[in-house]
N, C-alpha and C positions, 0 to 999 in steps of 0.2 A: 904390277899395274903400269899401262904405258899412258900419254898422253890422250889416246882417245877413249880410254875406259871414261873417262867423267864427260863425254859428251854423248856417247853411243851407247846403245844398248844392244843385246845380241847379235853376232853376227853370221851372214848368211854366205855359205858354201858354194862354192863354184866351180868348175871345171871349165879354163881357159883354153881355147884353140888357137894362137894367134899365128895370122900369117905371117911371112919373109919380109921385113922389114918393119914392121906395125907395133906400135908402142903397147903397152900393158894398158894405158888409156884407151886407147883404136880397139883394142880387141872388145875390150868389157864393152865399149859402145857398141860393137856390131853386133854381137849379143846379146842388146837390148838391156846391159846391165849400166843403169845409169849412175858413175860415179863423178862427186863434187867437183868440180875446176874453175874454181870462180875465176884463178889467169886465164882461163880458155886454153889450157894443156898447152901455157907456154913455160914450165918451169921455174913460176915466181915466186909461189903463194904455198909449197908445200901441201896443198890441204886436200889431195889428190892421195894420198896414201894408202894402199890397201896391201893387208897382209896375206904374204906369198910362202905358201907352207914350205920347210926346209929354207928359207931365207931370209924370212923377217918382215918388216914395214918397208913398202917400197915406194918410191913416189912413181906412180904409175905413168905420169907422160914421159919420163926420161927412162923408165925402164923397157928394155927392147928383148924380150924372153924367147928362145929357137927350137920350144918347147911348150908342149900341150903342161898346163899347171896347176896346181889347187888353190884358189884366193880364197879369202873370208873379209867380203864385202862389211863394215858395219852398220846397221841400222839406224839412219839419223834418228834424233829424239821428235818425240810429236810436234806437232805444229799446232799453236794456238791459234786462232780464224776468228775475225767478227766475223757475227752471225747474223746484225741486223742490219737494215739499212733506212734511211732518212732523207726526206726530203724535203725539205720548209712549203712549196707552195703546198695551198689547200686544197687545190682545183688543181690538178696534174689535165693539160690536153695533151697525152701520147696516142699514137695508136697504140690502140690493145684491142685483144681478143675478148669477145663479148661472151659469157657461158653460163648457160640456163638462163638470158634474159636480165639478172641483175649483178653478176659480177664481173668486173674487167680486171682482167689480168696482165702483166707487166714483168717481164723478163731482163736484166740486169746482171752484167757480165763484167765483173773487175777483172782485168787482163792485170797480173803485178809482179814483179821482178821475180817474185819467189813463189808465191802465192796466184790459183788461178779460184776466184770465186763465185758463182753464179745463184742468184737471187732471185726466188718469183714471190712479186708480192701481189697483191689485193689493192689496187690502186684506188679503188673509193674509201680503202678505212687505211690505208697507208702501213700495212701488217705485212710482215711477211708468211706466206703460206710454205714456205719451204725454200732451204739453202742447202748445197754441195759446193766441194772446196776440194784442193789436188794440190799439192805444189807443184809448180810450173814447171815442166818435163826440159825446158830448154835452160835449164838455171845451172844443169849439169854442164854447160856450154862457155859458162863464166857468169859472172854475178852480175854484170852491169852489159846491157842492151848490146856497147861497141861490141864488147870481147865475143858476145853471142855473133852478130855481123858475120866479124872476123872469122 
């Protein structure tokens, strides 16, 4: 068992092509494979780690491979999400969309570090008719807003 068996669960198989110079970070991101770097793939934080068959755990911004390779990505654990939402006045004035005459709908977008969660509720009875949630696809970028920037 290594350290990330107790936070990961299965993991996923890859076939790296990375160009002439380009980190094991670079590559997996041009490929669309988003791996964690809350330093922002400056070599702080460790937690960029992906296993590289025939070589072990490697911390993928500091490693620079001159070869097509097999990683095994691990699978974060789920993500817990509220699911409702709230708002104290009782009389809401937003614009909303009026449908079939007596309901007005209200769409609701938490933009969050980690988490992106989007909410359409029922703005006369204050309900929500439906919620989708994603973690934030730029969080692979660094965990806090600067390091994304940067």
């Amino acid at each position: 068992m290594n350290h990330y068996d107790y936070l990961y669960h299965m993991p996923t198989r890859n076939t790296i092509h990375p160009l002439p110079g380009e980190s094991l970070l670079e590559a997996a991101r041009r490929s669309g494979i988003m791996v964690p770097s809350p330093c922002g793939g400056n070599g702080l934080c460790n937690k960029c780690k992906i296993f590289v068959d025939g070589v072990g755990w490697v911390r993928s911004c500091t490693y620079y491979p001159d070869h097509n390779l097999e990683i095994n990505i691990p699978e974060p654990p789920a993500m817990q999400v509220l699911t409702e939402s709230f708002w104290p006045d009782p009389q809401p004035v937003p614009d909303a969309y009026l449908l079939n005459g007596d309901r007005y709908l209200g769409l609701a977008v938490d933009l969050g570090t980690t988490t992106v969660v989007v909410f359409l509720d029922d703005l006369k009875t204050h309900r929500n008719i439906g919620v989708q949630s994603f973690p934030n696809p730029q969080r692979s970028y660094g965990a806090d807003v600067i390091s994304r920037i940067q």
